[in-house]
Structure formats: structure tokens, C-alpha cells
DRENDO-1510 file (C-alpha; in Angstrom, 1 decimal, always signed):
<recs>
REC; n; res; u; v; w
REC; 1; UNK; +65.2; +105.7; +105.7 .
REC; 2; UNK; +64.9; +108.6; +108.4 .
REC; 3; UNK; +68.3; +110.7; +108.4 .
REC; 4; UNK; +68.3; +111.9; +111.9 .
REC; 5; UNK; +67.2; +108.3; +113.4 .
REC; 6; UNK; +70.3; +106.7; +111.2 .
REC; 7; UNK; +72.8; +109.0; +112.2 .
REC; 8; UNK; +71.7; +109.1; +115.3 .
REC; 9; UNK; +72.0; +105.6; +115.8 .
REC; 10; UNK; +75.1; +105.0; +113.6 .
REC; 11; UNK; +77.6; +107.8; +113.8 .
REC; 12; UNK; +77.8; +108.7; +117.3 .
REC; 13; UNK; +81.0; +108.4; +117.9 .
REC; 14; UNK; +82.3; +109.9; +114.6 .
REC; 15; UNK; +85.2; +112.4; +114.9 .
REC; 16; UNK; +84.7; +115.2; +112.5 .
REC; 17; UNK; +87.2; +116.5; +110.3 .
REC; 18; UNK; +88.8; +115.7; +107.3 .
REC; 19; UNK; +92.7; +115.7; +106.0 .
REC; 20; UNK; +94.2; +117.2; +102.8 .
REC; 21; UNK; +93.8; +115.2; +99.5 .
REC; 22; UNK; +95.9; +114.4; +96.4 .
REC; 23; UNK; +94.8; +113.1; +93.4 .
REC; 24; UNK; +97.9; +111.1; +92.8 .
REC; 25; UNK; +98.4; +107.1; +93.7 .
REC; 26; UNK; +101.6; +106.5; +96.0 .
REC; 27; UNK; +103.1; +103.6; +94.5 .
REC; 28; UNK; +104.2; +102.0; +98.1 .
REC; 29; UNK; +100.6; +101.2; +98.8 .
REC; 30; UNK; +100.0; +99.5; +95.7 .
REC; 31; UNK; +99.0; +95.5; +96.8 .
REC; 32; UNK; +100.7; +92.7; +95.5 .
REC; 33; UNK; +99.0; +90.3; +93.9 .
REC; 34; UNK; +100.1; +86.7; +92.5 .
REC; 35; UNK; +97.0; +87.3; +89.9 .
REC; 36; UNK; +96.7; +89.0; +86.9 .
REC; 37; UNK; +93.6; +90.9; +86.2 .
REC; 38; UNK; +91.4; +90.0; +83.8 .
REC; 39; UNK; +91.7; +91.9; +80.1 .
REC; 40; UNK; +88.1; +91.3; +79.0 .
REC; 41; UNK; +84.7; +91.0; +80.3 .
REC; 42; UNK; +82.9; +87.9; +81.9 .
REC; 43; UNK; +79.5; +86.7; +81.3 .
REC; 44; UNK; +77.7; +86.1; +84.9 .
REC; 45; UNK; +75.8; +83.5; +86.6 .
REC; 46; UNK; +74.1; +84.2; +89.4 .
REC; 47; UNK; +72.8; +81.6; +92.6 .
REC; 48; UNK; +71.4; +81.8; +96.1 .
REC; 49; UNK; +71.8; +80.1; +99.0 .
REC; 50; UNK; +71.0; +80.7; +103.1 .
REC; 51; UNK; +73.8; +80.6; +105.2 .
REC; 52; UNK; +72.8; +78.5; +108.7 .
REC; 53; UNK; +68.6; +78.5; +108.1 .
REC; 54; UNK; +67.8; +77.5; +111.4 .
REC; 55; UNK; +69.7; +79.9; +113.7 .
REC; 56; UNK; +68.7; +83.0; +114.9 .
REC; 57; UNK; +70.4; +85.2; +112.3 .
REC; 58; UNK; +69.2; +83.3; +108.9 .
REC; 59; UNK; +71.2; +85.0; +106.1 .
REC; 60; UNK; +70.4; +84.6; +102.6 .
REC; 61; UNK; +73.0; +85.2; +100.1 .
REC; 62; UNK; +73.0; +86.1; +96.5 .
REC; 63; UNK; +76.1; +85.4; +94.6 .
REC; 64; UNK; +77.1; +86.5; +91.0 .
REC; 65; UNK; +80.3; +85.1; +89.6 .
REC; 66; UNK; +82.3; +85.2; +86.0 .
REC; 67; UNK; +80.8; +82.5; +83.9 .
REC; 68; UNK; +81.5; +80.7; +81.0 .
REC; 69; UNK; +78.9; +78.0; +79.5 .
REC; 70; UNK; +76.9; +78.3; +82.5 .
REC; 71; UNK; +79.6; +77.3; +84.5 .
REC; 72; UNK; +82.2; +79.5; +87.0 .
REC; 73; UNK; +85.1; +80.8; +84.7 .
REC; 74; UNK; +88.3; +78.9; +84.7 .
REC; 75; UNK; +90.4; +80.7; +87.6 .
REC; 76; UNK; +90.3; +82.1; +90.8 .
REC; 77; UNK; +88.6; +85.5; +91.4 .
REC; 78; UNK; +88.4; +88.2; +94.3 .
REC; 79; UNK; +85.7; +88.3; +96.5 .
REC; 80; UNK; +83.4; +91.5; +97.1 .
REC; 81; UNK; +81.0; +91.3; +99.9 .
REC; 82; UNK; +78.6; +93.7; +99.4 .
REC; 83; UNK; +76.0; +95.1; +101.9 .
REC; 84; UNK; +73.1; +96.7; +101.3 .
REC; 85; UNK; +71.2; +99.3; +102.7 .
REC; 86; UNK; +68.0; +99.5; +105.0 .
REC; 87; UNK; +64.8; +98.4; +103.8 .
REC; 88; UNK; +66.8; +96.9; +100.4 .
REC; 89; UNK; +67.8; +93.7; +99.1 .
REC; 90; UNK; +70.6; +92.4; +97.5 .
REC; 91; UNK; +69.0; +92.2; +93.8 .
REC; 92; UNK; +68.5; +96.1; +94.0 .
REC; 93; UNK; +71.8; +96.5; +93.9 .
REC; 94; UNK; +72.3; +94.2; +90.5 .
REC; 95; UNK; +73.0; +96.6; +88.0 .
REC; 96; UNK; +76.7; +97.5; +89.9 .
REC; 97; UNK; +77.1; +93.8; +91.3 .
REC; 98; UNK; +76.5; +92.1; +88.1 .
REC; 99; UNK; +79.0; +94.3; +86.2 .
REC; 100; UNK; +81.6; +93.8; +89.2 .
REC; 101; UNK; +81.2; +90.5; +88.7 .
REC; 102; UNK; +81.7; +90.6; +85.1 .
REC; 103; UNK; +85.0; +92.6; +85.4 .
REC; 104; UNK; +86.6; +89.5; +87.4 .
REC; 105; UNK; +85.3; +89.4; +91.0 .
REC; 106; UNK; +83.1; +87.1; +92.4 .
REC; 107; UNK; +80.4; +89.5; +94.6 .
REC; 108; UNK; +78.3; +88.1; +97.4 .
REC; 109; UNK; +75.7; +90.0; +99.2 .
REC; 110; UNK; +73.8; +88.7; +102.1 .
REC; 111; UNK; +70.3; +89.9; +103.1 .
REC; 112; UNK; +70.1; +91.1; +106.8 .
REC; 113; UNK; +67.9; +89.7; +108.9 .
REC; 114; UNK; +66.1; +92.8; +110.8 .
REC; 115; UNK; +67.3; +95.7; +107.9 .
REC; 116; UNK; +65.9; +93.8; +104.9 .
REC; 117; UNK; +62.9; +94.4; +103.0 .
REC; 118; UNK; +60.0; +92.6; +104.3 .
REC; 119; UNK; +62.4; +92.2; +107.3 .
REC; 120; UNK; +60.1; +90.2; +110.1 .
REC; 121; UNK; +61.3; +92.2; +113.1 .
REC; 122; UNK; +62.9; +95.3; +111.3 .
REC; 123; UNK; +65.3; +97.7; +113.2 .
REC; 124; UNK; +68.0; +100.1; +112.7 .
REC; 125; UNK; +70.0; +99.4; +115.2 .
REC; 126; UNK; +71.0; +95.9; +113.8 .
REC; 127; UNK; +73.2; +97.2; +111.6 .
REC; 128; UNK; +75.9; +96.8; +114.7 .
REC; 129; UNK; +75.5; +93.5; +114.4 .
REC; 130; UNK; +76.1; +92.8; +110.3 .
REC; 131; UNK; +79.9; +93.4; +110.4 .
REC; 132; UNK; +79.8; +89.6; +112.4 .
REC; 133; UNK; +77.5; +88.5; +109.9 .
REC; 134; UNK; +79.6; +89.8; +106.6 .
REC; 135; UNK; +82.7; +87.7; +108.2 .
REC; 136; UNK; +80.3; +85.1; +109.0 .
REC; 137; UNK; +79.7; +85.1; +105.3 .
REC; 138; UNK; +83.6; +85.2; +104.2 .
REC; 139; UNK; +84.1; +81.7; +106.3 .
REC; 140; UNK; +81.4; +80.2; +104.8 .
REC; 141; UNK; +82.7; +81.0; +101.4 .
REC; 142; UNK; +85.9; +79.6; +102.2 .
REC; 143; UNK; +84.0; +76.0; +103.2 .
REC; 144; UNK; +82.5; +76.4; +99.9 .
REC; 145; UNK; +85.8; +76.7; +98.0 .
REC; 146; UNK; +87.4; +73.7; +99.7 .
REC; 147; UNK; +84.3; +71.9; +98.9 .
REC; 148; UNK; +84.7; +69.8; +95.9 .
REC; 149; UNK; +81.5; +69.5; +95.3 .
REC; 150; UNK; +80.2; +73.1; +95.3 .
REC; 151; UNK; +80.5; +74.6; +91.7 .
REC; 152; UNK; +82.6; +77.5; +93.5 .
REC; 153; UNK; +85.2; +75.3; +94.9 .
REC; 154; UNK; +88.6; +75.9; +93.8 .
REC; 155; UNK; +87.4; +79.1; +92.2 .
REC; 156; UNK; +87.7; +81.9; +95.5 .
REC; 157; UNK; +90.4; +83.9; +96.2 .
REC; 158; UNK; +89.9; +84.4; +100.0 .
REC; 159; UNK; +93.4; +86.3; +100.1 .
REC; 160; UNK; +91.8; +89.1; +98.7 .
REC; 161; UNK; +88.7; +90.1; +100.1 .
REC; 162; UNK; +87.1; +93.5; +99.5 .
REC; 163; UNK; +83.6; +94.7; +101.6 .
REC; 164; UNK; +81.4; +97.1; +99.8 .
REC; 165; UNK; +78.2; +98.3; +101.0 .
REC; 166; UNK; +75.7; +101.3; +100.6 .
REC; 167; UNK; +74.0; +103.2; +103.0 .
REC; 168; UNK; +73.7; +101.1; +106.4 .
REC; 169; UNK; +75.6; +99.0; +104.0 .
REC; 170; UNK; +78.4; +101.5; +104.1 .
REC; 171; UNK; +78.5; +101.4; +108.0 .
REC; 172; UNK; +78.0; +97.7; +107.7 .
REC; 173; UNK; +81.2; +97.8; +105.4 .
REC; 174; UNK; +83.4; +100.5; +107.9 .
REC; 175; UNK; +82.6; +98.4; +110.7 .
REC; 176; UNK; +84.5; +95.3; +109.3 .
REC; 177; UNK; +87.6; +97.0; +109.5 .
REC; 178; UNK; +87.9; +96.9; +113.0 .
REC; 179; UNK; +90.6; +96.0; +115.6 .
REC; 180; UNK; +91.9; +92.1; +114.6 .
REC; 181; UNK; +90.1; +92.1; +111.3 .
REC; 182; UNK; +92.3; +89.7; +108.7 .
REC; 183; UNK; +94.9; +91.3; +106.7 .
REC; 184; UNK; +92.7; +89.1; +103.6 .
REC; 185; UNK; +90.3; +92.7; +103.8 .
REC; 186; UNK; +92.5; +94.2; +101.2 .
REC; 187; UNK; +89.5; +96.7; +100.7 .
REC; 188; UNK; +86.6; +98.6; +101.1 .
REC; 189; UNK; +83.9; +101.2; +99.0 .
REC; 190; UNK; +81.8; +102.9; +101.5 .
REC; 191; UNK; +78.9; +104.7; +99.2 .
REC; 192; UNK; +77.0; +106.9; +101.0 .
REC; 193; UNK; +77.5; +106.0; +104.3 .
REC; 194; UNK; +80.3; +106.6; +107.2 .
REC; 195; UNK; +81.6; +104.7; +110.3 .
REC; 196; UNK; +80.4; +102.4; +112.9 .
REC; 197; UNK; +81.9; +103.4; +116.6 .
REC; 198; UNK; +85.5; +101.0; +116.1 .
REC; 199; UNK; +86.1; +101.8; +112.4 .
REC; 200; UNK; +89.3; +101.4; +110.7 .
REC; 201; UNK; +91.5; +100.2; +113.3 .
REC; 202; UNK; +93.4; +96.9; +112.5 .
REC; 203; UNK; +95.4; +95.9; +109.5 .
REC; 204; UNK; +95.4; +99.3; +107.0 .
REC; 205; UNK; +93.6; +98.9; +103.7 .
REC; 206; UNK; +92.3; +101.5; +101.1 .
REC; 207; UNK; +88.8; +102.6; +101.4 .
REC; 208; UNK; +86.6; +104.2; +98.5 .
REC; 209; UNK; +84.2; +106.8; +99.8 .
REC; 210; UNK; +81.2; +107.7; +97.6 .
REC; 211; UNK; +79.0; +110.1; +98.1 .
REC; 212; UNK; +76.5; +112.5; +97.1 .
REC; 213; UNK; +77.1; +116.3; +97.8 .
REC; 214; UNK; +73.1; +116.7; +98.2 .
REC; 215; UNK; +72.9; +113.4; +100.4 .
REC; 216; UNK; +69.9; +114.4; +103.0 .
REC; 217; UNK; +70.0; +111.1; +104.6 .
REC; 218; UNK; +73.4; +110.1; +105.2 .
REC; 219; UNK; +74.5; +114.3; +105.0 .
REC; 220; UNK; +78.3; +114.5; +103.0 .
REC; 221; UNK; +79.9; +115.5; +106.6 .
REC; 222; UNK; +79.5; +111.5; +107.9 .
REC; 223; UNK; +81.2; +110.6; +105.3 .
REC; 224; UNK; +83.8; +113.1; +105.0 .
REC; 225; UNK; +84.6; +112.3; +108.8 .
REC; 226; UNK; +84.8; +108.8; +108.4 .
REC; 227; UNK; +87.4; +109.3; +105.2 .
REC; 228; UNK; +89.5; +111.8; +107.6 .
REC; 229; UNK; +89.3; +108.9; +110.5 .
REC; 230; UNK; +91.1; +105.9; +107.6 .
REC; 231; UNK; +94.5; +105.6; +108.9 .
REC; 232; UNK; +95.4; +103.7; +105.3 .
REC; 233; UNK; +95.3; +105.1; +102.2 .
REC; 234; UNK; +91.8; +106.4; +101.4 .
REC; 235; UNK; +90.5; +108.4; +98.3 .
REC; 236; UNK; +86.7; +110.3; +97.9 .
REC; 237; UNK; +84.2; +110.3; +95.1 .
REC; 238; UNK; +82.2; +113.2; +95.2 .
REC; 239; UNK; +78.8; +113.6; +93.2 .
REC; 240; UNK; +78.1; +116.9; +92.8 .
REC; 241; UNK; +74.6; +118.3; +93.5 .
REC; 242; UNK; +73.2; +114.5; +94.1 .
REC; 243; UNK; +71.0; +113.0; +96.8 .
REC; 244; UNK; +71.8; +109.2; +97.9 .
REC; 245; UNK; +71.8; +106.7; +95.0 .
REC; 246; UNK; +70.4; +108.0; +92.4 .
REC; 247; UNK; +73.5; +108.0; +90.5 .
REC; 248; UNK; +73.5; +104.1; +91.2 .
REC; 249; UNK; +70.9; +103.7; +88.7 .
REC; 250; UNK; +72.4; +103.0; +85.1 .
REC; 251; UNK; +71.6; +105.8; +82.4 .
REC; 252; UNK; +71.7; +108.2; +85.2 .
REC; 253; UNK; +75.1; +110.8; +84.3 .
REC; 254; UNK; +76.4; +109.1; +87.7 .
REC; 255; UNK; +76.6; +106.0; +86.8 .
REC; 256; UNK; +79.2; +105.4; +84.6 .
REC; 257; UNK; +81.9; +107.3; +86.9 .
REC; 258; UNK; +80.8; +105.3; +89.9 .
REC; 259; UNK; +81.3; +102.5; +88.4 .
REC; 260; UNK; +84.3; +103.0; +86.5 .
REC; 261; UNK; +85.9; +104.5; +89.6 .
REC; 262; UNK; +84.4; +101.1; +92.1 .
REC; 263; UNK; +85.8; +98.9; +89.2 .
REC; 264; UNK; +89.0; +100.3; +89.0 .
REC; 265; UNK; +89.8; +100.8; +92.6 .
REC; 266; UNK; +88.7; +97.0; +92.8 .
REC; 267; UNK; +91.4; +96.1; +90.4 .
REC; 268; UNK; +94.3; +97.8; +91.9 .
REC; 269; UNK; +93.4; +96.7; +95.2 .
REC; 270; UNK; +92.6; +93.2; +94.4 .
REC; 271; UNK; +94.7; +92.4; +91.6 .
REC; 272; UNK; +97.3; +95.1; +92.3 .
REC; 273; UNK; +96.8; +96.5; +88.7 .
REC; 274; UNK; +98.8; +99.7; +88.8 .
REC; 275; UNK; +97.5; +100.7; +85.4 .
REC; 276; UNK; +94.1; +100.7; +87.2 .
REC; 277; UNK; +94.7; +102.7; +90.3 .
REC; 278; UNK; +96.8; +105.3; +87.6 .
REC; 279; UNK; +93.1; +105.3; +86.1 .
REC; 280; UNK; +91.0; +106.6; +88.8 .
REC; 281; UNK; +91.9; +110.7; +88.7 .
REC; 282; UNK; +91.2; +110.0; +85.0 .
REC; 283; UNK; +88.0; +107.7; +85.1 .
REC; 284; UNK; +86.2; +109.8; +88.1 .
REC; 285; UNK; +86.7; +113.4; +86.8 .
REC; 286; UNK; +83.3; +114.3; +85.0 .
REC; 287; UNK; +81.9; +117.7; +85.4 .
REC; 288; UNK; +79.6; +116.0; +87.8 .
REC; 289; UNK; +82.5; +114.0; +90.0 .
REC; 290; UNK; +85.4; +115.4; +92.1 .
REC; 291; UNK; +88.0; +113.1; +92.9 .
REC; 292; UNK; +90.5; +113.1; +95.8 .
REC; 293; UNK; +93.2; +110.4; +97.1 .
REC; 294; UNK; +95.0; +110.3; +100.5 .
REC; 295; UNK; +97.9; +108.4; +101.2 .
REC; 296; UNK; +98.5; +106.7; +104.4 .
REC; 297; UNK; +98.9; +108.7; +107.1 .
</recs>
């Protein structure tokens, strides 16, 4: 992925600048949620499908869900839509997915059609266009949960919808919060990425920034511009010293806070677990992390 072609393409119209960070959670923008998070871990089943095969914008999806005897867990979960970077695929990103999934969330990722790997016609400049394929996504799921006959039926909880995404995934993610998105986006993680031109207007939600300090593709400024651009409430994971994922990668020192911080951010925006979003100074602070939160402004 060529830094200068990708921010030259995506970031444009980024505003630079950044504004003053706590590391405290302001109770008034705690969700509300009718759900109680889950206390344990999930096993998880996985299945694909392609959303509308014969159009011009095919989009395979992966899904993993909590599962008990190879079937969805009893319940209704959150949804993650998660996004992945260029020239990736949704089962490179397995080793956070599967482990959202297990925590109580059901997770689907869609591959792009021109930023996938072994992408036909690939091209940067797509990535515009995946924010409309993401909610494309969302209202097919919600067919599938009214459909009695899909094993996922009965089983989504559209009212709480977070988008997650990496790299062009990130932008991919920014961009769905843009004027007139649904008030159901209670969420977003941005890792290594920034903002697509019409970011974070619309209903306010918390966004999750990730990011390495050492990024050379997606440099830390995008996405310290795009954190000062959230009007909600809006906290940043810094990895100190690191380059673009490699602290995605389990067994890699990264790891654990990145995912302890996504997970826990996911439960106090999803389920409205205040216990969780107390958590995150705690979880994120590693000698190789820094952790900041913003309220609202």
C-alpha cells in the first residue's frame, strides 16, 4: 500500500489539528442498553455468504458469531462491521474478529470489490464508495434476522451497530458516519487510518482511534486530525514506536492492549457496560500504549 498515493487520494480534505485529551469516561455519554453483556467467553462459528452476486458490486461476506453446539448462541448480539484494508481480506483479520466475536458480538466483514486481494479491477480510489457498501451490508443483515429460516434470525441486534475497519478500512469505517447515517451506528474503531472528505457529521457516536506512532503509511498526523475532527466523544490508542499492524498480530506485545482496549470500548458502547468503559485507561496503559479520551465537544 503506497502512503503518498493513499493519503493522497483519501485525506484531502482533512483538517489538521487535534484537541486536549483526558483519560477519564464522562458518564453522560455512556449508551443505554436494554442488554446485558455477556460474563464469559463464546465459542464461534464462522459462515460466508455474497451479498447481491450478480450486480456490479458483488460483496462477499464473512461472518463469525457466538456459538454454542454448532449453532448461534441463545440471544441477541451486537453487530461489528468490519472493513478491511487494501489488498487484504476479511480472514486476515481473524485473530481480532474471532475473539470480538467470542466476547458477545456478532462481526461481519465484507470483501471489497476493487480493494480486495486478487481484486479483478483493483483501485484505491474505491474506497469512496465502501461506506454505501458497509450499510448495504447492515440491511441485508437485518433481512437475515427477520428471516426465519436463516440460522441468524432472531439473533441481531441491529439497534446497536458498531463499524470497525483498518487501514482503507479505517477511512471505509469514518466515512459511515456521515450526514443522515442512523443513530443504530452506536460506534466506531478506526485503526490506522483517518477520515473520508464528510466524516463524522450526523448522529454523534464514540470513535476508537488506533494507531501506530511509526505508521509510514497512514503517518500518526491522519489520524490524529481525524480524532480532533469527532464532534462525539472520541478516545486514542497510541502504539508507541510501531509501524501499521504489526501489533494486530497475536504474540506481538501490541496485541493484547489492542484488543483489550477494541473489546472493551465495544462493551461500553454496545452494551453500555460502564465497568467496561471505566476499564480502558486501565487495560490500554502498557509501556508500549498511551491512552487518551475526549468528551464531546
Amino acid at each position: 500500500m503506497g502512503a503518498r498515493r493513499l493519503v493522497a487520494v483519501l485525506v484531502t480534505a482533512l483538517l489538521a489539528g487535534c484537541a486536549p485529551a483526558t483519560a477519564t469516561i464522562d458518564e453522560a455519554t455512556v449508551p443505554v442498553s436494554a442488554r446485558r453483556a455477556p460474563e464469559g467467553s463464546y465459542a464461534v462459528g464462522v459462515r460466508t455468504l455474497t451479498l447481491d452476486p450478480r450486480s456490479a458490486r458483488p460483496l462477499p461476506v464473512t461472518i463469525w458469531f457466538p456459538a454454542s453446539a454448532d449453532e448461534v448462541a441463545p440471544g441477541r448480539f451486537p453487530v461489528v462491521v468490519y472493513s478491511h484494508g487494501l489488498g487484504s481480506r476479511p480472514d486476515l483479520h481473524a485473530d481480532l474478529t474471532t475473539r470480538w466475536a467470542a466476547a458477545g458480538f456478532v462481526v461481519a466483514a465484507p470483501a471489497y470489490p476493487h480493494t480486495r486481494q486478487g481484486a479483478a479491477h483493483f483501485t484505491r480510489a474505491d474506497v469512496r464508495n465502501q461506506p454505501a457498501d458497509a450499510w448495504r451490508l447492515i440491511r441485508h443483515l437485518g433481512r437475515l434476522d427477520r428471516n426465519r429460516e436463516d440460522p441468524l434470525a432472531g439473533h441481531l441486534d441491529l439497534t446497536s451497530v458498531a463499524a470497525a475497519g483498518h487501514s482503507a478500512g479505517g477511512f471505509t469505517t469514518s466515512g459511515m458516519f456521515s450526514e443522515g447515517h442512523p443513530a443504530r451506528l452506536r460506534a466506531g474503531i478506526v485503526i490506522a487510518g483517518g477520515g473520508l472528505p464528510g466524516s463524522f457529521a450526523g448522529p454523534v457516536a464514540p470513535v476508537l482511534f488506533v494507531h501506530g506512532t511509526a505508521d509510514a503509511v497512514v503517518p500518526l498526523t491522519v489520524g490524529r486530525a481525524a480524532y480532533g475532527r469527532t464532534p462525539g466523544p472520541a478516545a486514542f490508542l497510541s502504539l508507541l514506536g510501531q509501524d501499521h499492524g504489526a501489533y494486530l498480530t497475536p504474540g506481538h506485545p501490541g496485541f493484547a492492549p489492542v484488543l483489550a482496549t477494541t473489546t472493551d470500548f465495544l462493551r461500553w458502547t454496545l452494551y453500555g457496560d460502564k465497568a467496561a468503559g471505566a476499564r480502558l485507561p486501565v487495560v490500554a496503559r502498557t509501556p508500549l500504549t498511551r491512552y487518551e479520551f475526549r468528551p464531546a465537544h
